[in-house]
Biotite code that builds the C-alpha atoms (Angstrom):
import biotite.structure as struc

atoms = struc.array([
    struc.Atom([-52.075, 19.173, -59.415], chain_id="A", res_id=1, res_name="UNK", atom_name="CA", element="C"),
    struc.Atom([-53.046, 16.984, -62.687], chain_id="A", res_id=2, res_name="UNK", atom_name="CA", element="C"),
    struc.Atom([-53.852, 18.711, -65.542], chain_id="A", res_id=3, res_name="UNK", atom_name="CA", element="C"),
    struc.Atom([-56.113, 17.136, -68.250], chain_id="A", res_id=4, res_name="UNK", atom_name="CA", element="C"),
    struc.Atom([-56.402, 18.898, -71.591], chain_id="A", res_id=5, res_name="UNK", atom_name="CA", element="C"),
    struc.Atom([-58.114, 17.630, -74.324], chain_id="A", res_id=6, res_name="UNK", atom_name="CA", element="C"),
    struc.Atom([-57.294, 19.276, -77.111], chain_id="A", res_id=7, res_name="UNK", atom_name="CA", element="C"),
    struc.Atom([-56.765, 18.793, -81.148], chain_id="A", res_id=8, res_name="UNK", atom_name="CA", element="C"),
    struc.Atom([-54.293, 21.370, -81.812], chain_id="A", res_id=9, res_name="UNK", atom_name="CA", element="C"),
    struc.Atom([-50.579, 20.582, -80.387], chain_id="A", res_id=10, res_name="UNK", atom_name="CA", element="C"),
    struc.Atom([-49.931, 24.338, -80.414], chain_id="A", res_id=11, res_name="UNK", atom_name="CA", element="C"),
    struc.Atom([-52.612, 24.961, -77.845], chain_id="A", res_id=12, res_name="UNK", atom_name="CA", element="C"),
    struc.Atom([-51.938, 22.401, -76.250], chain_id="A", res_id=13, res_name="UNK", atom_name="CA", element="C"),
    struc.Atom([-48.227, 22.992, -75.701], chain_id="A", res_id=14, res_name="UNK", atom_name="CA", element="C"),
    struc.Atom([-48.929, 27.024, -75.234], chain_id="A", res_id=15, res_name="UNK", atom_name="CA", element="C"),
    struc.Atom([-51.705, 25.577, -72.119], chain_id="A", res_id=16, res_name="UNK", atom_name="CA", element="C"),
    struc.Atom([-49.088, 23.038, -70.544], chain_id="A", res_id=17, res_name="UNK", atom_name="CA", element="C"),
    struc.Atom([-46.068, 25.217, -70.774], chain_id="A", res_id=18, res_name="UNK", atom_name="CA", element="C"),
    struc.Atom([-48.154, 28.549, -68.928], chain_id="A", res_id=19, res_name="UNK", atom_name="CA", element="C"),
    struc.Atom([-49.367, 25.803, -66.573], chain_id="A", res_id=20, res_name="UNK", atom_name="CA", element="C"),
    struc.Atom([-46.011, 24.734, -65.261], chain_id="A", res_id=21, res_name="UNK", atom_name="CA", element="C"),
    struc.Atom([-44.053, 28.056, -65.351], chain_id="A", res_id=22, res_name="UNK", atom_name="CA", element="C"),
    struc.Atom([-46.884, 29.033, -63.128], chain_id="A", res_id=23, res_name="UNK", atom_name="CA", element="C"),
    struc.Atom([-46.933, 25.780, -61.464], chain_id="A", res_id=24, res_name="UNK", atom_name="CA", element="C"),
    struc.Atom([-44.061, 23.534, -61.227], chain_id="A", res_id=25, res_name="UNK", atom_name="CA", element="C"),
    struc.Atom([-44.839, 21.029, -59.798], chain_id="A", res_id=26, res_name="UNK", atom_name="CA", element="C"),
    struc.Atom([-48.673, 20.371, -62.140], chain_id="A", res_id=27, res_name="UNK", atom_name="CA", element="C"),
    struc.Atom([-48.450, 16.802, -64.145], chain_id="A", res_id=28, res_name="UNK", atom_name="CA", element="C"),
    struc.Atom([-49.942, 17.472, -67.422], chain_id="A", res_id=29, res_name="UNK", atom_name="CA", element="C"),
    struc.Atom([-51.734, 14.707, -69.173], chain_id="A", res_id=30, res_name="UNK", atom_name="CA", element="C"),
    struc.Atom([-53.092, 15.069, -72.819], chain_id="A", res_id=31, res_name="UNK", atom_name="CA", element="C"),
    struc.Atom([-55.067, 13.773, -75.787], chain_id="A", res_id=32, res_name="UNK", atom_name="CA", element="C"),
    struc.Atom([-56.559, 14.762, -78.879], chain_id="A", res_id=33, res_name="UNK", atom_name="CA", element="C"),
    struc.Atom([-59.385, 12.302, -78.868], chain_id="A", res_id=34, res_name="UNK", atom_name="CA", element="C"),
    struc.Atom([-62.817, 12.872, -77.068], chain_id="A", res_id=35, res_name="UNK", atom_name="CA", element="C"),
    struc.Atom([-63.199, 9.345, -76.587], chain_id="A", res_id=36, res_name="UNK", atom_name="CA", element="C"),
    struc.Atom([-60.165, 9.171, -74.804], chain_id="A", res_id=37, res_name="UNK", atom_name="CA", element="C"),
    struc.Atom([-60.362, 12.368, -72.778], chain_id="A", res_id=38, res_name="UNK", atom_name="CA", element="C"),
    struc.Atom([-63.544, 10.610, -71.227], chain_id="A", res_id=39, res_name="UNK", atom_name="CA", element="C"),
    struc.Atom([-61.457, 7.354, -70.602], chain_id="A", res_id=40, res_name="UNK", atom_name="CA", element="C"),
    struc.Atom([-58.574, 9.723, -68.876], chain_id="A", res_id=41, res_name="UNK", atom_name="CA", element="C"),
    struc.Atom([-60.908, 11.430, -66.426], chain_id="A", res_id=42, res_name="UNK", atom_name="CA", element="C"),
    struc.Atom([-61.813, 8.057, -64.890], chain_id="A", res_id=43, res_name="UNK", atom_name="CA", element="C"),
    struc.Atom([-58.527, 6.575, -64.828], chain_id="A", res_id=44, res_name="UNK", atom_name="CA", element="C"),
    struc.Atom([-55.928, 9.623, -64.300], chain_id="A", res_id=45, res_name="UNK", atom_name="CA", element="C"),
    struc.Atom([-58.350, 11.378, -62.067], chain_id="A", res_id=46, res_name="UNK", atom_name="CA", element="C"),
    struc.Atom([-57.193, 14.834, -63.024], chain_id="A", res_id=47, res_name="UNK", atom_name="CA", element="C"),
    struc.Atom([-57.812, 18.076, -60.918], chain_id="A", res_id=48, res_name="UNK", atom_name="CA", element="C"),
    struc.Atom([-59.208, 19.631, -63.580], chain_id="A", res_id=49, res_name="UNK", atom_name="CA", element="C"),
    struc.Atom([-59.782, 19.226, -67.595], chain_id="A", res_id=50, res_name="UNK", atom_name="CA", element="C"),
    struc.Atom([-59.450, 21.914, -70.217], chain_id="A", res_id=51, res_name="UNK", atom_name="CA", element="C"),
    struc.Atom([-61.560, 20.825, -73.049], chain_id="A", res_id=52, res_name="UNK", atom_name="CA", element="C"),
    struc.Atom([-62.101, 21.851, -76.622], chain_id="A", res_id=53, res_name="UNK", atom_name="CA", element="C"),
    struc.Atom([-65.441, 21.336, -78.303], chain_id="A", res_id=54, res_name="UNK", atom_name="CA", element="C"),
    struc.Atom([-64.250, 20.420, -82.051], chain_id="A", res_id=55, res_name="UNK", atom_name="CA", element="C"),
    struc.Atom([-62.438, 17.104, -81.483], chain_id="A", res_id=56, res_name="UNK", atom_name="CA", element="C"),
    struc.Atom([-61.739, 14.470, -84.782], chain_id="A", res_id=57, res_name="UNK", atom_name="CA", element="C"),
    struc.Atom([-63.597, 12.042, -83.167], chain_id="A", res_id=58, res_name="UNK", atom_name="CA", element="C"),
    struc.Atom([-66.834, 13.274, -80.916], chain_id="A", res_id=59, res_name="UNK", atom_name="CA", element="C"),
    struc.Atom([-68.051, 16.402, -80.179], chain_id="A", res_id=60, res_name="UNK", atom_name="CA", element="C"),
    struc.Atom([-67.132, 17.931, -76.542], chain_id="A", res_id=61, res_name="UNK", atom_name="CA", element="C"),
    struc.Atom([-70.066, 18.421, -75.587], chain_id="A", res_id=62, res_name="UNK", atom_name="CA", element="C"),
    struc.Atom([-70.318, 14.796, -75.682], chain_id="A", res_id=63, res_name="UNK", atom_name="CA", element="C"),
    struc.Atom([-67.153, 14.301, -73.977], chain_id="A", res_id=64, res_name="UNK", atom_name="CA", element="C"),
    struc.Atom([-68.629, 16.740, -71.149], chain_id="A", res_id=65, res_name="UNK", atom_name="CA", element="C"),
    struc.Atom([-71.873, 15.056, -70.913], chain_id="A", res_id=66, res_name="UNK", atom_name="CA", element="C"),
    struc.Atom([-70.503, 11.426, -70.303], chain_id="A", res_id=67, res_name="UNK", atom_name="CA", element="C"),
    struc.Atom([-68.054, 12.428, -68.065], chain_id="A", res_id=68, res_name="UNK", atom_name="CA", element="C"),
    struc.Atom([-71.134, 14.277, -65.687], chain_id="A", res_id=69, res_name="UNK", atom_name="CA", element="C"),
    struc.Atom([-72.360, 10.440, -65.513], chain_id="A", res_id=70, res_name="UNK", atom_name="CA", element="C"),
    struc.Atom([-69.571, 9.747, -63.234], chain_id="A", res_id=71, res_name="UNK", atom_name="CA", element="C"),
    struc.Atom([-67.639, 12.943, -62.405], chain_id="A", res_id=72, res_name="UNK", atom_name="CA", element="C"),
    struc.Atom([-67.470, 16.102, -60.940], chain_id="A", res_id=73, res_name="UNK", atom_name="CA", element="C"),
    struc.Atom([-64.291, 17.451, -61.937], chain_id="A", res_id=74, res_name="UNK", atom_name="CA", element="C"),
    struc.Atom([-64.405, 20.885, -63.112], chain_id="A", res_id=75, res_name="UNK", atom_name="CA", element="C"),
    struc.Atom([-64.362, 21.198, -66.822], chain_id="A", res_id=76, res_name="UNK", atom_name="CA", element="C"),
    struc.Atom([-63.198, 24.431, -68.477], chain_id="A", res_id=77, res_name="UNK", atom_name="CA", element="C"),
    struc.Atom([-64.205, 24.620, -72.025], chain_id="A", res_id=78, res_name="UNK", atom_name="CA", element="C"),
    struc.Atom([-61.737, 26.363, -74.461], chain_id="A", res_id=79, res_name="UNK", atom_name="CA", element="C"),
    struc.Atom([-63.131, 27.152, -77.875], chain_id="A", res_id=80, res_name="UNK", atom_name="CA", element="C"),
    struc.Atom([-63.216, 28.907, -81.122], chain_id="A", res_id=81, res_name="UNK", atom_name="CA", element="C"),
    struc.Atom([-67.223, 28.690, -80.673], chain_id="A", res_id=82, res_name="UNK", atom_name="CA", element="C"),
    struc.Atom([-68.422, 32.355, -79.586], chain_id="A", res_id=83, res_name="UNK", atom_name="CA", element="C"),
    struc.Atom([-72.296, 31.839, -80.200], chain_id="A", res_id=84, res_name="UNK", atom_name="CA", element="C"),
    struc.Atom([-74.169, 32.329, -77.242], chain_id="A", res_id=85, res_name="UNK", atom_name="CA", element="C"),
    struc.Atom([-75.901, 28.971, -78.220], chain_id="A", res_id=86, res_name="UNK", atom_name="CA", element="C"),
    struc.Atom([-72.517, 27.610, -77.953], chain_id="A", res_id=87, res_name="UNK", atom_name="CA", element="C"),
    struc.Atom([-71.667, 28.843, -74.548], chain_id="A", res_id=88, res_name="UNK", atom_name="CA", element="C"),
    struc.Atom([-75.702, 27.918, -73.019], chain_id="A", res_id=89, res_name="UNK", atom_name="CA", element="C"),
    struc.Atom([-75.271, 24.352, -74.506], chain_id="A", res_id=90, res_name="UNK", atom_name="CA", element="C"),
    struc.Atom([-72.062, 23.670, -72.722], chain_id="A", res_id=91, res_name="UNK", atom_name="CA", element="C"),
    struc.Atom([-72.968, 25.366, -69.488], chain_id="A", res_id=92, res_name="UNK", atom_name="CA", element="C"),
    struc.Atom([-76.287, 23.425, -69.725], chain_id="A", res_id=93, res_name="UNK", atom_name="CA", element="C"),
    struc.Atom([-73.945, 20.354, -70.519], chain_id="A", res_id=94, res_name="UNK", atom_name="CA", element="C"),
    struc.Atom([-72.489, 20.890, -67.021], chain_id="A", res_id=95, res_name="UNK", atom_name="CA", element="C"),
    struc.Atom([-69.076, 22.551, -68.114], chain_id="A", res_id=96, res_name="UNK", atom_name="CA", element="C"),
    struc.Atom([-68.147, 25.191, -65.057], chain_id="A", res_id=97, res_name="UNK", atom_name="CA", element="C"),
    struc.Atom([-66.220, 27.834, -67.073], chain_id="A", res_id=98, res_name="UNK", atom_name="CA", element="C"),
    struc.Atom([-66.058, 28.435, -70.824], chain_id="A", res_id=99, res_name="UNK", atom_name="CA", element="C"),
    struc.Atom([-63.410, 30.679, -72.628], chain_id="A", res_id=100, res_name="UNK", atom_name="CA", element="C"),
    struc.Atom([-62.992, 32.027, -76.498], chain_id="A", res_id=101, res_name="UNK", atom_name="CA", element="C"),
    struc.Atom([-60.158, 31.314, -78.108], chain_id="A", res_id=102, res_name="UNK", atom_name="CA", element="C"),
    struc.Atom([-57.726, 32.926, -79.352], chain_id="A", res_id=103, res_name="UNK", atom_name="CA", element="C"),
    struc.Atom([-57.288, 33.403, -74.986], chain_id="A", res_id=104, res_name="UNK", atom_name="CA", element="C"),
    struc.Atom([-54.806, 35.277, -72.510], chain_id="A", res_id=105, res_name="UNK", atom_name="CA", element="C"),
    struc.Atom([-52.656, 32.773, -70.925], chain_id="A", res_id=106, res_name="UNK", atom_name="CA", element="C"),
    struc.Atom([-53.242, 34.826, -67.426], chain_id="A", res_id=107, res_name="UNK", atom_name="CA", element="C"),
    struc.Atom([-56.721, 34.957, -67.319], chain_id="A", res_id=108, res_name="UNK", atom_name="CA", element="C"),
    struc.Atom([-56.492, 31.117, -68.078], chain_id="A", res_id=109, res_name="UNK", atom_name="CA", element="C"),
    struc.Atom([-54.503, 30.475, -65.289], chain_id="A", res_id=110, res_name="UNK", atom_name="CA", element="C"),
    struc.Atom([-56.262, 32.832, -62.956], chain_id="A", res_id=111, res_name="UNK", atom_name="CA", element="C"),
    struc.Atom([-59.718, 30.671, -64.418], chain_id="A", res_id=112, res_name="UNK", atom_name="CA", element="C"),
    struc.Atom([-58.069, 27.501, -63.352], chain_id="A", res_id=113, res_name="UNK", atom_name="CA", element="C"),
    struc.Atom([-57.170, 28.578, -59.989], chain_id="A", res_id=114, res_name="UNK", atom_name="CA", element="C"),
    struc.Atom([-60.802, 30.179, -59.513], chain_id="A", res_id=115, res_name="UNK", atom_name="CA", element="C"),
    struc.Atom([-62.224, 26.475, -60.675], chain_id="A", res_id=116, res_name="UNK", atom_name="CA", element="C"),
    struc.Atom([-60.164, 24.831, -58.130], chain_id="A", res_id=117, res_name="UNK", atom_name="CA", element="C"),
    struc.Atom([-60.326, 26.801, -55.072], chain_id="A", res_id=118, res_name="UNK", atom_name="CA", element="C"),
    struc.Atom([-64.115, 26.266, -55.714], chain_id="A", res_id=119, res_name="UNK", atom_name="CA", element="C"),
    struc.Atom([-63.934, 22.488, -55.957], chain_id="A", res_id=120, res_name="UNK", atom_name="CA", element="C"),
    struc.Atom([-61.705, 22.277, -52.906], chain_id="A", res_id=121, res_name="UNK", atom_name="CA", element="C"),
    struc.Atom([-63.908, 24.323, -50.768], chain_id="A", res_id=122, res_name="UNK", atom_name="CA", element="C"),
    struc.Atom([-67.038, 22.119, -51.892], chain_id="A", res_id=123, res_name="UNK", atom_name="CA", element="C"),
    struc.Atom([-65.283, 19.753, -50.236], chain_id="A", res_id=124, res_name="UNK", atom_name="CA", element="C"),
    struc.Atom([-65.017, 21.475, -46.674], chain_id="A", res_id=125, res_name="UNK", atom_name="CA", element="C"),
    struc.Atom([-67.926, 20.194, -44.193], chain_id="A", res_id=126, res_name="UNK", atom_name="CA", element="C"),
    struc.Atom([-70.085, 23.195, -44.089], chain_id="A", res_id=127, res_name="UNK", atom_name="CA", element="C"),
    struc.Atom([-73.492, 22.751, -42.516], chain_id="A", res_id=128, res_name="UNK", atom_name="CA", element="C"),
    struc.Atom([-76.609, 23.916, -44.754], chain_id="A", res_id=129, res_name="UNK", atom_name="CA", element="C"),
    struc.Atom([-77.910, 26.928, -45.501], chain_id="A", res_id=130, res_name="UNK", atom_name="CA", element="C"),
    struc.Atom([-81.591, 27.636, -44.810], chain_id="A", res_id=131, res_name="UNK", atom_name="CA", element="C"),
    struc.Atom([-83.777, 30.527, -46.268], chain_id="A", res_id=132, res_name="UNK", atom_name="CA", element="C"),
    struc.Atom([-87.671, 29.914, -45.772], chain_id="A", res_id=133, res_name="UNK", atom_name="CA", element="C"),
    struc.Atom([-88.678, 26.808, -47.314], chain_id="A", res_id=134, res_name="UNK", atom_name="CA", element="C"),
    struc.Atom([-84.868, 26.285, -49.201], chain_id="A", res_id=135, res_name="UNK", atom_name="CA", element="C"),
    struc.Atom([-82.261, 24.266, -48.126], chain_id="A", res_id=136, res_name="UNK", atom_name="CA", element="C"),
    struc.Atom([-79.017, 24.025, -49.581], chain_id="A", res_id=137, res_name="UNK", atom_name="CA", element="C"),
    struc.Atom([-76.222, 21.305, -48.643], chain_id="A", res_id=138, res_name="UNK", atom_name="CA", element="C"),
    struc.Atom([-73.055, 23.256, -50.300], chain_id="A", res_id=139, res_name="UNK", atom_name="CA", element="C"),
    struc.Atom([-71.007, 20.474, -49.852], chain_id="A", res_id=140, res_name="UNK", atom_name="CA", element="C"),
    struc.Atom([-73.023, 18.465, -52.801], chain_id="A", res_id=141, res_name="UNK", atom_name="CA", element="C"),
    struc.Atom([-74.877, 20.693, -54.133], chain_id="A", res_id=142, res_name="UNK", atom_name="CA", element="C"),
    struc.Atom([-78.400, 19.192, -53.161], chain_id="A", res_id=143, res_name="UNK", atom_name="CA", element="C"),
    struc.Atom([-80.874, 21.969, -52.655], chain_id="A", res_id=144, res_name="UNK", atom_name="CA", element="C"),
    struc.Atom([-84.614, 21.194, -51.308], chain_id="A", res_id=145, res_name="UNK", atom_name="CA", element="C"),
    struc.Atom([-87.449, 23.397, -51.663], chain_id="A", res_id=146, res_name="UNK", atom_name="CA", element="C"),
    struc.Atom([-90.626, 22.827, -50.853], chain_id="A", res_id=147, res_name="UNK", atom_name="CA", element="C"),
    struc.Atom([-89.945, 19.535, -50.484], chain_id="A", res_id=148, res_name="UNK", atom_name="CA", element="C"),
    struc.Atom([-88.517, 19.089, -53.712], chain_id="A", res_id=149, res_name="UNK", atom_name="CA", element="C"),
    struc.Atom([-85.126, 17.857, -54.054], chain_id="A", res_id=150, res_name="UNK", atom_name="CA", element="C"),
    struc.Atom([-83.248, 19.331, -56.741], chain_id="A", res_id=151, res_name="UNK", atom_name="CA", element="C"),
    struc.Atom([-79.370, 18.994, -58.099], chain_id="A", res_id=152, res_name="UNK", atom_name="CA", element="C"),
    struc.Atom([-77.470, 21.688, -59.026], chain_id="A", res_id=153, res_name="UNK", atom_name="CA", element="C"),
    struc.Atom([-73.937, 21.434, -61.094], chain_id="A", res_id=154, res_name="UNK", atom_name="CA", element="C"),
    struc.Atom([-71.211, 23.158, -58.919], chain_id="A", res_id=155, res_name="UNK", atom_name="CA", element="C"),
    struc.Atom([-71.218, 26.985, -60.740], chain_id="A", res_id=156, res_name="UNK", atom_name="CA", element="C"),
    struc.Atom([-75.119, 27.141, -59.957], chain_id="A", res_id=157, res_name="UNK", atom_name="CA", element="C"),
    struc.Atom([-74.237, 25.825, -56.473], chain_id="A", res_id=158, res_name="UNK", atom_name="CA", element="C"),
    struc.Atom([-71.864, 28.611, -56.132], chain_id="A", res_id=159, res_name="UNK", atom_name="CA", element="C"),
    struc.Atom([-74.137, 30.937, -57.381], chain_id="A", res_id=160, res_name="UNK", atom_name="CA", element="C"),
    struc.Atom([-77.172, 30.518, -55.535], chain_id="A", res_id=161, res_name="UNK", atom_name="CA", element="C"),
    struc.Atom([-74.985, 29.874, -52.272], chain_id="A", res_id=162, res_name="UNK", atom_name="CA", element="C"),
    struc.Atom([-73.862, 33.831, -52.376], chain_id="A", res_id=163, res_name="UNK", atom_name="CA", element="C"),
    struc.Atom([-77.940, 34.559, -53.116], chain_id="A", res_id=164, res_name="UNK", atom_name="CA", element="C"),
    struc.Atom([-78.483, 32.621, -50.142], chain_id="A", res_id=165, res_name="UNK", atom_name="CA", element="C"),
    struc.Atom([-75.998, 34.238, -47.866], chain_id="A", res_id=166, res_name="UNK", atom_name="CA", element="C"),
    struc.Atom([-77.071, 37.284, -48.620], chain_id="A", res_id=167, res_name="UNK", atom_name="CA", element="C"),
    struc.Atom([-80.768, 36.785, -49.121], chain_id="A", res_id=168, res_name="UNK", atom_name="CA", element="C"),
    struc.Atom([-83.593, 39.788, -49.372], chain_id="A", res_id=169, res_name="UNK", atom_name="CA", element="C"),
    struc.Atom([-80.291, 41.716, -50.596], chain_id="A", res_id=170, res_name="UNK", atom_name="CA", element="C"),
    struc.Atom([-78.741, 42.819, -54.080], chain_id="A", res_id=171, res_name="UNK", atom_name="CA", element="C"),
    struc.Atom([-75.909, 40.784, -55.372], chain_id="A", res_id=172, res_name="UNK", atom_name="CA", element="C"),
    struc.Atom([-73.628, 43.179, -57.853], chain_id="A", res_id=173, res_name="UNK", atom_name="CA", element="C"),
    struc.Atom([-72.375, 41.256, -60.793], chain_id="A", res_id=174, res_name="UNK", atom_name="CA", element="C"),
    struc.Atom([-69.176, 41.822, -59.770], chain_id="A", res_id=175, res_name="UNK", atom_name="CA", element="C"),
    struc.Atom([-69.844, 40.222, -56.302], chain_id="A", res_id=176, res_name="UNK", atom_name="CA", element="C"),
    struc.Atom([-70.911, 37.167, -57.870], chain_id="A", res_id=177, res_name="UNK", atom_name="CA", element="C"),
    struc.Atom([-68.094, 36.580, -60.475], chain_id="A", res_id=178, res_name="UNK", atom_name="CA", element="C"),
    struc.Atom([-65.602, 36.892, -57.410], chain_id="A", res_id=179, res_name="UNK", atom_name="CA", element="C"),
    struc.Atom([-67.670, 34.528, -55.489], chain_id="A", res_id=180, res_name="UNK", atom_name="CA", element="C"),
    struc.Atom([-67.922, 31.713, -58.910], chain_id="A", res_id=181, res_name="UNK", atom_name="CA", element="C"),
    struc.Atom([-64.891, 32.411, -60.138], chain_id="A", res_id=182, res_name="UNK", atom_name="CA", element="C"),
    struc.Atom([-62.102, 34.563, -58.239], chain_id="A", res_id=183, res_name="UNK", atom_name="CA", element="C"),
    struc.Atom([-62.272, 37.530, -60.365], chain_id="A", res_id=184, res_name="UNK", atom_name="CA", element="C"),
    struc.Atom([-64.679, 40.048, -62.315], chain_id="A", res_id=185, res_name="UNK", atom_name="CA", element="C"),
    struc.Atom([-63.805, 39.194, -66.003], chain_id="A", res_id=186, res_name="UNK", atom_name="CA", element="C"),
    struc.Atom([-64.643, 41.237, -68.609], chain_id="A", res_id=187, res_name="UNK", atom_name="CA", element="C"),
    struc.Atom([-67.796, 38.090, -70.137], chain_id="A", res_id=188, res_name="UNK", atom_name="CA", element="C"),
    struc.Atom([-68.722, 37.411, -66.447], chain_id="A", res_id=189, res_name="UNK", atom_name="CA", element="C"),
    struc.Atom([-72.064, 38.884, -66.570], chain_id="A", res_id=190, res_name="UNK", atom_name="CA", element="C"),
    struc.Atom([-72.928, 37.151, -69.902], chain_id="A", res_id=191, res_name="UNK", atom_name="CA", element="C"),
    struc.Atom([-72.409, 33.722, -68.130], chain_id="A", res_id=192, res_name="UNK", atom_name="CA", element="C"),
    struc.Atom([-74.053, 34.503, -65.064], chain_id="A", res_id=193, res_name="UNK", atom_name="CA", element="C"),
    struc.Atom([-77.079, 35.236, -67.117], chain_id="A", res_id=194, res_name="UNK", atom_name="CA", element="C"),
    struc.Atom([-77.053, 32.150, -68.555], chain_id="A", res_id=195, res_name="UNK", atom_name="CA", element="C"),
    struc.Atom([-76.360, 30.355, -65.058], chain_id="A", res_id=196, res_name="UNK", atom_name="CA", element="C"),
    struc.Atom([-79.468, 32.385, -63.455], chain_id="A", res_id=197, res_name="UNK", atom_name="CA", element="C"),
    struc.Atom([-81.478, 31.464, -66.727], chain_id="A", res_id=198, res_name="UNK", atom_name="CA", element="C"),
    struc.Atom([-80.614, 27.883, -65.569], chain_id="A", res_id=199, res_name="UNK", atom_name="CA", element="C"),
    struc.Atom([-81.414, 28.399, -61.805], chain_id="A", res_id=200, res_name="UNK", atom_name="CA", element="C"),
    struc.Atom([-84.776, 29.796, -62.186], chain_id="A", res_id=201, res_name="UNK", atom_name="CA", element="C"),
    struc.Atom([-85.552, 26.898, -64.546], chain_id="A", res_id=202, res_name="UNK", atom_name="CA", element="C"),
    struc.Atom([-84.873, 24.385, -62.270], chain_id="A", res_id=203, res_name="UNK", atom_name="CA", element="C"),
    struc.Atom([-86.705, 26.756, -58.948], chain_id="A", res_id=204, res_name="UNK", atom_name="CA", element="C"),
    struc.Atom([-88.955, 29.472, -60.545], chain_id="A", res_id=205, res_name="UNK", atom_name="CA", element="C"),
    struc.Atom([-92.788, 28.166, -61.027], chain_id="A", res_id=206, res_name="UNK", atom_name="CA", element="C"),
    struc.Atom([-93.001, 30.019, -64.337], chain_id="A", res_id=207, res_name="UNK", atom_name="CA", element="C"),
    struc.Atom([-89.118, 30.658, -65.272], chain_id="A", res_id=208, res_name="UNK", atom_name="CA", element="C"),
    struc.Atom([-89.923, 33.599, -67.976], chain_id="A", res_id=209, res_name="UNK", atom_name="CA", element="C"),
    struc.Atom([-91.790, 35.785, -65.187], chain_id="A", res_id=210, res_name="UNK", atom_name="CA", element="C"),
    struc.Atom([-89.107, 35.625, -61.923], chain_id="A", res_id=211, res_name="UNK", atom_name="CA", element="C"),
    struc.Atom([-90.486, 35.639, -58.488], chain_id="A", res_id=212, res_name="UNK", atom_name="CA", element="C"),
    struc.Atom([-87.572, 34.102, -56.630], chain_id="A", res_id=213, res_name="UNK", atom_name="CA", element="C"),
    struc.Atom([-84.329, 35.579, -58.352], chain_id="A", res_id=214, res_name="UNK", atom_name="CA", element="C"),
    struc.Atom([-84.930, 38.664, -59.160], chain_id="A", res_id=215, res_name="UNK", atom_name="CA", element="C"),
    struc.Atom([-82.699, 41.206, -62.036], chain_id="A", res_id=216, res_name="UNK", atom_name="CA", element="C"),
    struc.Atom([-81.757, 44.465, -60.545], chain_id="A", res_id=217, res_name="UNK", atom_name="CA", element="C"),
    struc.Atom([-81.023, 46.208, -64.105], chain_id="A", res_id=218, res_name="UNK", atom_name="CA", element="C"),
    struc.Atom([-77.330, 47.389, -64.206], chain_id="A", res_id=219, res_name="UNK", atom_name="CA", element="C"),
    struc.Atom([-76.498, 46.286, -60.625], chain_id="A", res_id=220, res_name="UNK", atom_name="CA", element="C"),
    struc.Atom([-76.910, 42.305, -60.060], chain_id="A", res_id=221, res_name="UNK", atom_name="CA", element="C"),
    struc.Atom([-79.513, 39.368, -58.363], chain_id="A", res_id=222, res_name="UNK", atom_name="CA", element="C"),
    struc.Atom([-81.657, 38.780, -55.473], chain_id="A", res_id=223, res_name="UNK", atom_name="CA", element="C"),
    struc.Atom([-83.137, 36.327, -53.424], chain_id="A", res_id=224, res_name="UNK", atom_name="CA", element="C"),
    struc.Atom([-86.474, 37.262, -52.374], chain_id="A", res_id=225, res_name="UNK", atom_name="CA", element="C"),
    struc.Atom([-87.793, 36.652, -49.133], chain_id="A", res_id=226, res_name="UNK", atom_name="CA", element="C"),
    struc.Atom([-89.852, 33.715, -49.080], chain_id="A", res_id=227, res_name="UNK", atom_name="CA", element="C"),
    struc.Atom([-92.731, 33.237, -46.395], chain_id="A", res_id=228, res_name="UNK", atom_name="CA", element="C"),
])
């Protein structure tokens, strides 16, 4: 496993590397502290994964995350001081596929990182499409049709709307869903996955603010409405 963190703060990102390979052993951990460079690094070390920080000397992460979903789709895991929610819908938006507060617990890190690549690895897997009514979903690229209309989704809203789709005309708890996306019910799950539906039914729902598709069981989770 390659490891790419880019990162500004040497303490972080010694804290990161040194969790990563008592944990791992084996993991090859590549740094910088430059955005510029981090984008540069994804394309020619071809990590498994990159930890990235949004405040950077040079350019923003976000930026860093949005050039690197021109050509990539390694998962990205931001790590940041930034706890807005505006923060957190800007980089999911951006195409990140987890996003984590610091100051952070080294485990739930690591269990993030092995959640992120299980998921990428079993994208990878030839599994035939799934089919409710007039939606189509290819899980191994994430292309979903509906009505006719071809429509990409980044891997997390893959993930999610996969589990909708395998259990369609049911409820989905929260809890179900963060073990499907990301291994494990952590304690902000729910926040993101409201953000991630937010982002599904924007991209599916003919008028996003009033849900027909994916509904919100209060308390409980998401469905996927039968469709004629």
């Amino acid at each position: 496993m390659k490891v790419l963190i880019v990162e500004d703060n040497p303490e972080i990102t010694t804290a990161i590397g040194v969790a990563m390979q008592i944990r791992w052993p084996d993991a090859q951990i590549v740094t910088t502290h430059l955005g510029e460079r981090g984008v540069e690094m994804v394309e020619t070390e071809k990590p498994d994964i990159v930890i990235l920080d949004l405040s950077l000397p040079d350019i923003s992460g976000y930026e860093v995350l949005k050039r690197v979903r021109l050509f990539s789709l390694v998962p990205v895991l931001i790590l940041t001081v930034r706890s807005d929610e505006d923060d957190i819908v800007k980089g999911l938006e951006y195409g990140a596929d987890d996003y984590m507060v610091k100051p952070f617990r080294k485990l739930e890190l690591l269990s993030r990182v092995q959640a992120l690549l299980r998921r990428y690895a079993s994208s990878q897997e030839n599994e035939e499409p799934i089919v409710c009514g007039p939606m189509s979903l290819n899980p191994q690229n994430g292309q979903l049709v509906y009505k006719g209309n071809e429509i990409k989704l980044t891997n997390t809203e893959r993930r999610i709307l996969q589990h909708l789709m395998r259990n369609y005309g049911h409820v989905v708890t929260y809890s179900s869903l963060a073990e499907a996306v990301w291994g494990g019910d952590y304690p902000d799950a729910a926040n993101s996955l409201k953000v991630y539906i937010r982002r599904l039914r924007e991209k599916i729902e003919d008028a996003p603010g009033a849900p027909k598709l994916i509904l919100t069981t209060s308390g409980i989770g998401y469905s996927l409405v039968k469709m004629g």
